[in-house]
Structure formats: structure tokens, C-alpha cells
C-alpha positions as CSV (number, residue, x, y, z in Angstrom):
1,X,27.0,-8.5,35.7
2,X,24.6,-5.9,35.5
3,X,27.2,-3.0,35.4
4,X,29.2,-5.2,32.6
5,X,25.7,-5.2,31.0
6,X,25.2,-1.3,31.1
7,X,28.5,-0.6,29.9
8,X,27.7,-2.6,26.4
9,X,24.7,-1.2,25.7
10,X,26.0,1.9,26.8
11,X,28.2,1.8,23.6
12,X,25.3,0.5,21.3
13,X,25.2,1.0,18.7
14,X,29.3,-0.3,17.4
15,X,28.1,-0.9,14.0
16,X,26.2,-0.3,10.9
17,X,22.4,-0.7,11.5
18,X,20.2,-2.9,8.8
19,X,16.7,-1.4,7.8
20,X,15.3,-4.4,5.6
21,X,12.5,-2.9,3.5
22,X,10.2,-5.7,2.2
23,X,9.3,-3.6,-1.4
24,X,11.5,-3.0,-4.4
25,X,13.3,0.2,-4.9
26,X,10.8,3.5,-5.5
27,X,8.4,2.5,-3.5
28,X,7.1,4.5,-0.6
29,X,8.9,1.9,1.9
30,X,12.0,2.4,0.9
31,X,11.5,6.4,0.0
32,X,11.5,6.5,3.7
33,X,14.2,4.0,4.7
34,X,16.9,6.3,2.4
35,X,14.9,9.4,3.6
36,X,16.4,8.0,7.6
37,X,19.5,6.8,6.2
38,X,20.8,10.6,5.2
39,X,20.5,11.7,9.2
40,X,20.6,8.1,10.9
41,X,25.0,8.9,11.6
42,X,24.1,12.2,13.6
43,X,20.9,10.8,15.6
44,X,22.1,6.8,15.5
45,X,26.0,7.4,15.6
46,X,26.3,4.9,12.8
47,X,24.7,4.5,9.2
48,X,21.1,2.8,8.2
49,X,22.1,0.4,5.6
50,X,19.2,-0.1,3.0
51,X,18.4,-3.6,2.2
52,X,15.6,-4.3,-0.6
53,X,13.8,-8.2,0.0
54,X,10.2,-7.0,-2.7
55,X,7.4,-10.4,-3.3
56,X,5.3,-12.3,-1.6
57,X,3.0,-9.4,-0.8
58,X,5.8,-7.7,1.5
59,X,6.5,-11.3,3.6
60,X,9.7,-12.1,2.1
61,X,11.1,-8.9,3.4
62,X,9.0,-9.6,6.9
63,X,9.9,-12.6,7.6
64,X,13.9,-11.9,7.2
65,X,13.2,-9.4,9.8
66,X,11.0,-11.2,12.2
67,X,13.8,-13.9,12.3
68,X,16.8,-11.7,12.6
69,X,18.7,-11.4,15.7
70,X,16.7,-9.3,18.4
71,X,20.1,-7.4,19.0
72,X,19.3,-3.9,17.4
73,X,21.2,-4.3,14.3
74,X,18.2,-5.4,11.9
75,X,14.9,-3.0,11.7
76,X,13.3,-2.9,9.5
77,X,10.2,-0.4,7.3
78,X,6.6,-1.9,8.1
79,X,3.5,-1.7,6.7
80,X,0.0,-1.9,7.8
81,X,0.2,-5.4,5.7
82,X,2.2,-6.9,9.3
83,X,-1.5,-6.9,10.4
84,X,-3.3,-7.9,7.0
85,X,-0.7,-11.0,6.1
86,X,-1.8,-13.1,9.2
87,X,-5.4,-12.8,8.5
88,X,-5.3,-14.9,5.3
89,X,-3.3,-17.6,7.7
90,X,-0.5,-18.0,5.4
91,X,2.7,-16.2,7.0
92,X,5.6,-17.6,8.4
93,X,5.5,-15.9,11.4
94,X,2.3,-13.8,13.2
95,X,4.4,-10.7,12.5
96,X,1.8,-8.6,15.0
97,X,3.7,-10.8,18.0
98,X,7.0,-11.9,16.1
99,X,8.0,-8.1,15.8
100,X,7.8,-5.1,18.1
101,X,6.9,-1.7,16.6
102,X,9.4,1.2,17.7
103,X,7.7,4.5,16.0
104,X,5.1,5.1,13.2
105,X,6.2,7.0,10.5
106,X,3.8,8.2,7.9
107,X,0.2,8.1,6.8
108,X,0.0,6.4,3.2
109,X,-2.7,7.3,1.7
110,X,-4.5,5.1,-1.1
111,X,-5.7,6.6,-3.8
112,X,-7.4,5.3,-7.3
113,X,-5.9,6.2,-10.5
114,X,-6.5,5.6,-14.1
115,X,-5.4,6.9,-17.5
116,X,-6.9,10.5,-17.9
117,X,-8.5,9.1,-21.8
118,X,-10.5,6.7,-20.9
119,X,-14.1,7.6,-20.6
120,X,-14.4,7.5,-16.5
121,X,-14.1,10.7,-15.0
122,X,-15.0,10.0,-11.6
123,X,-15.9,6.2,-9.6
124,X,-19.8,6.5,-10.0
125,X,-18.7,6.0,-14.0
126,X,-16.3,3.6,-13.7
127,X,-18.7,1.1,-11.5
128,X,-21.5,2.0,-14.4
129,X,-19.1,1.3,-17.1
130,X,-17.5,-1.9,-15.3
131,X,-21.4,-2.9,-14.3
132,X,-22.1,-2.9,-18.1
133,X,-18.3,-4.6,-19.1
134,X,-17.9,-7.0,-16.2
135,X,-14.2,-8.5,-16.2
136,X,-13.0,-5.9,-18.5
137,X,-11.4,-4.3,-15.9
138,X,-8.0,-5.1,-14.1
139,X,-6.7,-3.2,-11.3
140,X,-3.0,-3.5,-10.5
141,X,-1.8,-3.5,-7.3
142,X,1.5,-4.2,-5.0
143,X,0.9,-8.0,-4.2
144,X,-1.7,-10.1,-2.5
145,X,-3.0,-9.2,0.5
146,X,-1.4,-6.1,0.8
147,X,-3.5,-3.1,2.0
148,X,-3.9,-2.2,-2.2
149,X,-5.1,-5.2,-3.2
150,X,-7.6,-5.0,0.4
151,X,-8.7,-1.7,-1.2
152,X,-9.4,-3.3,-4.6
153,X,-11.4,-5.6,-3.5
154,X,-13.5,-3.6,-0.9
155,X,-14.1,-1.4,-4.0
156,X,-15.8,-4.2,-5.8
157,X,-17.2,-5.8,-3.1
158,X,-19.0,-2.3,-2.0
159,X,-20.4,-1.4,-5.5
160,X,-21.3,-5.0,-6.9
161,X,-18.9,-5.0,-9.5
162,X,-16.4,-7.2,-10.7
163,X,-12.8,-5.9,-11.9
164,X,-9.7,-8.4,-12.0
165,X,-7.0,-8.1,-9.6
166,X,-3.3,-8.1,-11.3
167,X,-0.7,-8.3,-8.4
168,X,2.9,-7.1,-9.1
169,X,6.2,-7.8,-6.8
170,X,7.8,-4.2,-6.7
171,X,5.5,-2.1,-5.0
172,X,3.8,1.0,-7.3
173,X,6.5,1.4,-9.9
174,X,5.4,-1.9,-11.6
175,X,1.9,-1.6,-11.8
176,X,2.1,2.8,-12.9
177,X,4.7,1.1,-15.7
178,X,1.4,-1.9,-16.5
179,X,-1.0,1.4,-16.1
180,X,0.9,3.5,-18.3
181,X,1.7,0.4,-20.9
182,X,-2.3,0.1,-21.1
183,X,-2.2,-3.6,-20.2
184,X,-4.2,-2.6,-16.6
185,X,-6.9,-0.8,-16.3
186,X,-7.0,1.1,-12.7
187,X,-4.1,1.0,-10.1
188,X,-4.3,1.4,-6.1
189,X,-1.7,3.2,-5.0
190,X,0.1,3.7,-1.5
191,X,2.4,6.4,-3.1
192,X,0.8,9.3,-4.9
193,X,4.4,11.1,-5.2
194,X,4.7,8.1,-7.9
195,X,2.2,9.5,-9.9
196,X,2.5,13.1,-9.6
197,X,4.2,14.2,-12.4
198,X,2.3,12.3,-14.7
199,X,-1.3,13.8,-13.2
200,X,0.4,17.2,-13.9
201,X,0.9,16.2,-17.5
202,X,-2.9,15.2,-18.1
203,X,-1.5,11.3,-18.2
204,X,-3.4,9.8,-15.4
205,X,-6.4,11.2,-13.3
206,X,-6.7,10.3,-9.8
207,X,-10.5,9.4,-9.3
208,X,-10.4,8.9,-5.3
209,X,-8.8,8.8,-1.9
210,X,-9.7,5.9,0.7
211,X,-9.4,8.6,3.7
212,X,-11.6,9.8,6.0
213,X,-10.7,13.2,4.9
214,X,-9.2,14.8,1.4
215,X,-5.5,15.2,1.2
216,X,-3.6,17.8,1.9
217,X,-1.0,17.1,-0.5
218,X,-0.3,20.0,-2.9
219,X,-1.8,18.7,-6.5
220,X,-4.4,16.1,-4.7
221,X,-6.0,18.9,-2.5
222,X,-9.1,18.5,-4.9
223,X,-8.9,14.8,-5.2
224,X,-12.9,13.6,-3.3
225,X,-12.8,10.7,-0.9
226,X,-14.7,7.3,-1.5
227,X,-17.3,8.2,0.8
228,X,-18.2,12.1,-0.9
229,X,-18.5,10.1,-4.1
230,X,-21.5,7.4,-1.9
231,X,-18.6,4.5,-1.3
232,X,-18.5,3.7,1.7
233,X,-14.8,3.0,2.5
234,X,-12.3,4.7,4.2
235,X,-9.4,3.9,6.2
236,X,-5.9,5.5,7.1
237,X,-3.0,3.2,6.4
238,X,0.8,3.7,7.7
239,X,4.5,2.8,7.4
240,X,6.7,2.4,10.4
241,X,9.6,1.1,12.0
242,X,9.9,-2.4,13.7
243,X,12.3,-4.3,14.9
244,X,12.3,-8.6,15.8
245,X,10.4,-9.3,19.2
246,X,13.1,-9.4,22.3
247,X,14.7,-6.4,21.5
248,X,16.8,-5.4,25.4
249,X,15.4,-2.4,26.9
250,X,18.7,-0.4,26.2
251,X,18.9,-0.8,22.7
252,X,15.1,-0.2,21.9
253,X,15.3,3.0,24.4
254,X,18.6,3.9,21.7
255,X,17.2,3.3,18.7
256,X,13.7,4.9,19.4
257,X,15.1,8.2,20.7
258,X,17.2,8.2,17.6
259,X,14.7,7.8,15.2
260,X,12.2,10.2,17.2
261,X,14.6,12.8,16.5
262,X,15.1,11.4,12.4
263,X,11.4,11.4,11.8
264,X,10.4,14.7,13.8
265,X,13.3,16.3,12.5
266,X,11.8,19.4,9.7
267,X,13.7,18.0,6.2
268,X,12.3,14.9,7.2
269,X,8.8,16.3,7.1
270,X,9.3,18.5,4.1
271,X,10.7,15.7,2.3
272,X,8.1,13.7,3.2
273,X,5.3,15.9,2.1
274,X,7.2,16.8,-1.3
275,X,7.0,12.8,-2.0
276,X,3.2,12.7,-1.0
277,X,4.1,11.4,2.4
278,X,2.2,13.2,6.0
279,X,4.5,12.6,8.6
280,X,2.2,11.2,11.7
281,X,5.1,10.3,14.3
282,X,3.5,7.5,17.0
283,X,6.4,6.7,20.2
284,X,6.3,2.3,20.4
285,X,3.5,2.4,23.1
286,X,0.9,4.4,20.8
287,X,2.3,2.6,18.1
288,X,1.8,-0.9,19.2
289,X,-1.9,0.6,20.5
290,X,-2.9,1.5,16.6
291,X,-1.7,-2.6,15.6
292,X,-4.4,-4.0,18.4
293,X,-6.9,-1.3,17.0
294,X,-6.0,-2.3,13.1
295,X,-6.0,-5.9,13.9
296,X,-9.8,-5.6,15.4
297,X,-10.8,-3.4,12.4
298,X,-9.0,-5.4,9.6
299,X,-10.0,-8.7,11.1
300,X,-13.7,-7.5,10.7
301,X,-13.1,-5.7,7.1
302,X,-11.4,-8.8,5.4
303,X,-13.8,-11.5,7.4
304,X,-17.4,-9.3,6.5
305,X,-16.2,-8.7,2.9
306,X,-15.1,-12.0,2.1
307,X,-11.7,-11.0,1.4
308,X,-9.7,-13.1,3.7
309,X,-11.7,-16.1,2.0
310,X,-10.9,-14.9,-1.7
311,X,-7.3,-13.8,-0.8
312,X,-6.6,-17.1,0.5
313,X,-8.6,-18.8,-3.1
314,X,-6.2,-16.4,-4.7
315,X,-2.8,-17.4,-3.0
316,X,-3.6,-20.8,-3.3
């Protein structure tokens, strides 16, 4: 049995691979699924095929994938929303256990942006101006609970202000089209690449980044962190690769030396940082590590802040 067993896994994979990515097309999820499906026939043997499920703050897409067939033909893009959805008690499935991570990708940074004509030029005046106009701002971000709507609401909770949150299905492109329409106010985004072009153009100013550090990004090198501008927030959010809990040894040894050759590859980091994207590669042990040390950070964030609470008002 066991040799009959090593000889079928030996020729995994036989057939196309599925890499469900729970945001609509453009956003920084499924930048990197197609950004792995242009090398996945050399390092996989057979082709990534792309699958968009966008809403419910990234859970339609997650669930699909935590109740696939552990069998190594459904992957899928992840978030650091697989830890933030469970919090607010509401999921399906407790994607931390339901899935098993294979390899971090990317660092996404968040960053804050607004249209460059209105009369905030950097956060300490917007929280004057939204102090003295309370409700007159709406942020837009890419669905409850995700880590840009988290980021939102930190922000207010941290300066005592209070700006209304607009959630949007598709990831970034939706709320940048709201920003750009005027109908929004401020937008958190996961995916400065989005917004790049129009920051060149004098269209939209980027007032912050909610990193530890500034970002190395070419056009965002100048961009100040929360914390130089007195908010105290920062933290480093990520997009990975997971796959459903139960995956066989064989197939998860397969499919993560594969994709540690995809993601390490040099196009795939060029490509990456061109888009706005660091590449931060994590093997499925340091991976899963970082979802027990987000989960205990996270946990604390959205219980001390009240967000878990106002997240769930919000859903409900």
C-alpha cells in the first residue's frame, strides 16, 4: 500500500491547480495569484488556474477554499483577514485551523490616501478638521472586518474622532473609483501600486503608512508612518498561500517547494516591487508561527479598541 501510495503522489500534480482568490480582479490578491500563474507550469508542472470569489469581507472566497477537497488541487491567496474574520465570531469555518498555510508571500502595506485638493495635508489636519466636522468624513475600505476597515477604525478610535466607514466588495479598485468620484472622503489601502499613477499626477496624496518603518517603495519613500506623525499604530500585514487543513505530506512537500522557487524567483520580486508589493518569503512552519503571533496581537487590537464589538454591530 504504501509503495502504491508513493507512486501517486509521486506523479502529483496530473492536473490543473485552482488558486481561489477571495477579492475581485486588480486587487493585490489576485495581482499575485496571476503574478504565480505565469511560472507555476515550470516550478508546478501544470498551470495555476485563477479563480475570483470578492464579498463578504474576503469569506466567500475563504470559505470555498477551507471546504475544498484537501487533495492539492485547490489553494488558494490569503490574507491577514484568515485571522481577523474569526474574531468578530461570524465565519463559517475558524479559517486559522480549517486551513494550513504553505508560504507567505508579501508584505502589504496600508497606507491612507485622500484627494490631493482637499485642505488636509498631513493626519494631524485631517483629525483637526474631522474633530471640528464630525461624520463628515467617510473612509472607504475593502469590506468588513478586513485589515482596512481594522485600520479605519483604529485610526478613529486612536485620535477621538469619528469618520464613517463605507465598505466595498472588490478590494481597492472600488473604493479609489468612490475616492476619485468624490462620494468618499479617505480610503485605506492594501495596494499602493493602485494608486500610483494618480499620486504622480497630483490626484491623490498619500497622508500615511501603518508600518513600523517608511516604505521603500519607489514614489512612497517619503510617505511618514502613523507613529512619526504621534499615532500610535502600526502593524505589518501579509498575503500568502494556503491550502484546506489535511493536505498529505507529499503533496504539501510538492506544492511548497514549487512555489518556494515561484516566489523567490527574481521577476517575481521585481514584479512585485514595481506593483508596490515587498516580497517577504515565510516556508509553512514560519508561516504558521506569524498566524499564532497575529492571532494574539489581533485578538488584543480588535478586543482593547472595541472593534470586534462595533464590527459585529456593523455586520449585523
Amino acid at each position: 500500500m504504501g509503495a502504491k501510495e508513493s507512486m501517486v503522489s509521486e506523479k502529483y500534480p496530473i492536473k490543473p491547480i485552482t488558486i481561489i482568490v477571495p477579492y475581485a480582479a486588480g486587487a493585490s490578491s489576485d495581482i499575485i495569484a496571476r503574478a504565480l500563474e505565469k511560472s507555476a507550469q515550470k516550478h508546478l508542472g501544470q498551470p495555476l488556474v485563477v479563480v475570483n470569489m470578492p464579498g463578504g469581507g474576503a469569506t466567500i472566497g475563504m470559505n470555498e477554499l477551507a471546504g475544498a477537497k484537501p487533495d492539492g488541487y485547490t489553494i488558494g491567496v490569503v490574507a491577514t483577514g484568515v485571522i481577523l474574520q474569526p474574531l468578530y465570531g461570524e465565519t463559517r469555518y475558524h479559517y486559522p485551523t480549517a486551513l494550513e498555510p504553505l508560504v507567505n508571500v508579501v508584505s502589504s502595506p496600508v497606507v491612507v490616501a485622500t484627494l490631493a485638493e482637499k485642505p488636509w495635508k498631513n493626519l494631524s489636519e485631517l483629525v483637526s478638521y474631522a474633530k471640528q466636522h464630525p461624520g463628515e468624513i467617510k473612509f472607504g475600505h475593502s469590506g468588513l472586518g478586513t485589515s482596512t476597515n481594522v485600520t479605519g477604525e483604529m485610526f478613529a478610535k486612536e485620535t477621538g474622532i469619528f469618520i464613517k466607514q463605507v465598505p466595498f466588495r472588490g478590494g481597492d479598485q472600488e473604493s479609489l473609483a468612490a475616492l476619485l468620484g468624490g462620494h468618499i472622503q479617505l480610503i485605506f489601502s492594501y495596494n499602493p501600486a493602485s494608486l500610483k499613477e494618480h499620486v504622480k499626477n497630483g490626484t491623490i496624496r498619500i497622508l500615511g503608512v501603518v508600518e513600523e518603518n517608511r516604505l521603500t517603495i519607489p514614489g512612497f519613500e517619503d510617505v511618514p508612518t502613523f507613529k512619526e506623525q504621534g499615532i500610535n499604530i502600526a502593524f505589518n500585514f501579509w498575503n500568502g498561500i494556503a491550502a484546506p487543513k489535511g493536505l498529505p505530506l507529499a503533496e504539501k512537500a510538492r506544492l511548497t517547494a514549487g512555489l518556494r522557487e515561484m516566489v523567490n524567483a527574481p521577476d517575481f520580486k521585481e514584479n512585485m516591487e514595481k506593483l508596490g508589493m515587498s516580497v517577504q518569503y515565510m516556508g509553512p512552519e514560519d508561516f504558521s508561527e506569524r498566524w499564532i503571533e497575529d492571532n494574539t496581537k489581533l485578538s488584543k487590537i480588535v478586543k482593547e479598541t472595541g472593534i470586534a464589538e462595533l464590527i459585529a454591530s456593523q455586520k449585523n
